[in-house]
C-alpha positions as CSV (number, residue, x, y, z in Angstrom):
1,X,30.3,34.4,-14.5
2,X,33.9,33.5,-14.7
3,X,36.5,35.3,-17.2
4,X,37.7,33.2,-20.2
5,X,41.1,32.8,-17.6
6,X,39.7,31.7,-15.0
7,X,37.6,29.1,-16.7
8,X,40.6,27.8,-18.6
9,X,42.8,27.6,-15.3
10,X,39.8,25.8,-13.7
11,X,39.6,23.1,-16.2
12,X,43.0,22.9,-16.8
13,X,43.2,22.3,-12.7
14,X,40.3,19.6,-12.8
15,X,41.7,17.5,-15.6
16,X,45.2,17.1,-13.6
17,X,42.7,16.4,-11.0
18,X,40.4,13.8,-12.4
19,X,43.8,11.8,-13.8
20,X,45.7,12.1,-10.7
21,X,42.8,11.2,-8.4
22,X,41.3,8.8,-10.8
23,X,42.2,5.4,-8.9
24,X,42.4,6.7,-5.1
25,X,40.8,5.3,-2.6
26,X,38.6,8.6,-1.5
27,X,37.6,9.2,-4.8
28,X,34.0,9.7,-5.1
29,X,33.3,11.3,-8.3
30,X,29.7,11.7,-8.1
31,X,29.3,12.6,-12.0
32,X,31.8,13.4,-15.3
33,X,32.0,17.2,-14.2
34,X,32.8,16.6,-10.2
35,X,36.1,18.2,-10.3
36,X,35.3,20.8,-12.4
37,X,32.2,21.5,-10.5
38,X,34.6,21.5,-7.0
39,X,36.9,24.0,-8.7
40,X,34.8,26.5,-9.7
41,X,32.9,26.5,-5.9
42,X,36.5,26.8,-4.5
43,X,37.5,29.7,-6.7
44,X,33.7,31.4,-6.0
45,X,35.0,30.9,-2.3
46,X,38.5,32.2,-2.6
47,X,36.8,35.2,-4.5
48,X,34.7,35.7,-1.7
49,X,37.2,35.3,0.9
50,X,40.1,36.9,-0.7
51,X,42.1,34.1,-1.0
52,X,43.5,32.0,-4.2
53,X,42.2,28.8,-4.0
54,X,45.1,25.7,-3.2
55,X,45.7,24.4,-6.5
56,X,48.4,21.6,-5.5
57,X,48.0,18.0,-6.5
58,X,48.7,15.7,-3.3
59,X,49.0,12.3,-3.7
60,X,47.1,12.4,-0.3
61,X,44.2,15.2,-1.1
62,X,43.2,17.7,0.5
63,X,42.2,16.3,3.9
64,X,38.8,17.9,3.5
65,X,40.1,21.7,4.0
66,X,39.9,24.1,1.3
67,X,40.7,27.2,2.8
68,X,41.6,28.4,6.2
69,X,40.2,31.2,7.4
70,X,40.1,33.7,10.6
71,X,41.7,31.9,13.7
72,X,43.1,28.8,11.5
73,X,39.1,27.9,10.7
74,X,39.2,25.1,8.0
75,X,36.3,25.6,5.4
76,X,35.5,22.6,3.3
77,X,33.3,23.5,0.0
78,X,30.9,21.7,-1.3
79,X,29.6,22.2,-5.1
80,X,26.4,21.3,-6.1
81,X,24.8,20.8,-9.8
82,X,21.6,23.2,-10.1
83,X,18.6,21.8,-8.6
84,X,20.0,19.9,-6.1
85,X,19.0,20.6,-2.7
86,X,21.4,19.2,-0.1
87,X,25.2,19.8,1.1
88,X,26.4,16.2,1.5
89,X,29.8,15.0,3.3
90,X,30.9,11.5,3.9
91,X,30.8,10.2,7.4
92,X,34.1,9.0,7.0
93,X,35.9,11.4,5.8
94,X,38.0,14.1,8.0
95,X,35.5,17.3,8.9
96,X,36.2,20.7,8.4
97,X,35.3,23.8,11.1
98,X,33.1,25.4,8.3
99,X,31.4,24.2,5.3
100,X,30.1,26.4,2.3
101,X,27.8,25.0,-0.1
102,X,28.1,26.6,-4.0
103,X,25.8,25.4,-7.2
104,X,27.1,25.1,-10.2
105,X,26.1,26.6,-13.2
106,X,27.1,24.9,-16.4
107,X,26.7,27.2,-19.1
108,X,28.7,29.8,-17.3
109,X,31.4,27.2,-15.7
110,X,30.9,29.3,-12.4
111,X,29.3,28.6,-9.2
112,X,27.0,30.8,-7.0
113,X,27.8,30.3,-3.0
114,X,24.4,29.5,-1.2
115,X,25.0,29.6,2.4
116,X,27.4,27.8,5.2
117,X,26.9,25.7,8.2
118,X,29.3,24.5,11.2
119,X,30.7,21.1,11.9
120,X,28.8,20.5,15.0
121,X,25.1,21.1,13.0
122,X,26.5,19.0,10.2
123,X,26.9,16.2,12.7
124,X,23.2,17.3,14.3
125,X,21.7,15.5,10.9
126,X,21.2,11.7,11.0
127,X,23.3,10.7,8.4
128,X,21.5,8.6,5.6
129,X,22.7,7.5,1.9
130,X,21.7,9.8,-1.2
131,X,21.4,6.7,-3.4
132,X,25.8,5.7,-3.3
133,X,26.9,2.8,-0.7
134,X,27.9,5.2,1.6
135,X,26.7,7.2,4.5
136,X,26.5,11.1,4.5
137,X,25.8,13.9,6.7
138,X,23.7,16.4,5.2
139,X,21.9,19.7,5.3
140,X,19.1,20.9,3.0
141,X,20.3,24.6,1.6
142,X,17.1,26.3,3.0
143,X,18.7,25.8,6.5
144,X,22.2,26.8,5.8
145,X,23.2,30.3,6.7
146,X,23.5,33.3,4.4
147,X,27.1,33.8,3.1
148,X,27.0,37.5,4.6
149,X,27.0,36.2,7.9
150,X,29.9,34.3,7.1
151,X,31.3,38.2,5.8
152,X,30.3,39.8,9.0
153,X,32.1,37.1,10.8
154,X,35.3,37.3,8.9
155,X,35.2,41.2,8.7
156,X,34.9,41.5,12.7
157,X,38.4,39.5,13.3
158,X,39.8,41.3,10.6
159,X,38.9,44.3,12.8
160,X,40.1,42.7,16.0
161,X,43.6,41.9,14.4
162,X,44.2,45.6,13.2
């Protein structure tokens, strides 16, 4: 569960968000607490990683990165309302190296981090629509793998680099 502080920074971060975002093009929201939902899977992530998460507000977005990680790895993360069971990204939208799929848990305003998967078995799913007019690759969370492989991972380049 998050701290009071970091709840507050997280909505405070989302409602910029929402009202900045509100009329661009690649604006998706799938539900009245997407960005909300987003934030607290990126700062679950940057806990888990060590890094803040990027808080600017771009005109543009974020290009589908989150994070970077080990070697310039781009991590996208994708936030999930309890009970659902895939991690969805639009066909047409730029792809990440890495993506990490968290579930949101409401009371708390915190997410949980499920598991991650590559680009390259991403793209190995047929894309299909989840009931929106658009396409999405997507992964059910029982194949995605555990987030301390992703740890082992990043903890052997740290390693290499000292």
């Amino acid at each position: 569960m998050n701290p009071p502080v970091i709840q507050d920074a997280i909505a405070k971060v989302a409602a910029a968000r929402d009202k900045r975002y509100a009329n661009h093009p690649t604006n998706a929201p799938l539900n009245d607490e997407y960005m909300e939902m987003a934030m607290a899977g990126e700062f679950a992530f940057g806990e888990f990683c060590g890094q803040m998460p990027d808080l600017a507000q771009r005109a543009e977005g974020d290009g589908g990165v989150d994070f970077t990680i080990m070697l310039l790895t781009t991590v996208d993360v994708k936030t999930i309302k309890q009970g659902y069971q895939y991690l969805l990204h639009k066909v047409d939208k730029p792809m990440a190296d890495l993506y990490v799929l968290a579930e949101y848990e409401r009371e708390s305003k915190s997410a949980t981090l499920i598991g991650w998967t590559s680009r390259a078995e991403l793209k190995e799913q047929e894309p299909r629509t989840f009931g929106h007019d658009y396409l999405d690759f997507h992964q059910h969370r029982s194949t995605l793998r555990p987030m301390h492989s992703l740890r082992r991972r990043m903890g052997h380049f740290v390693r290499l680099q000292e």
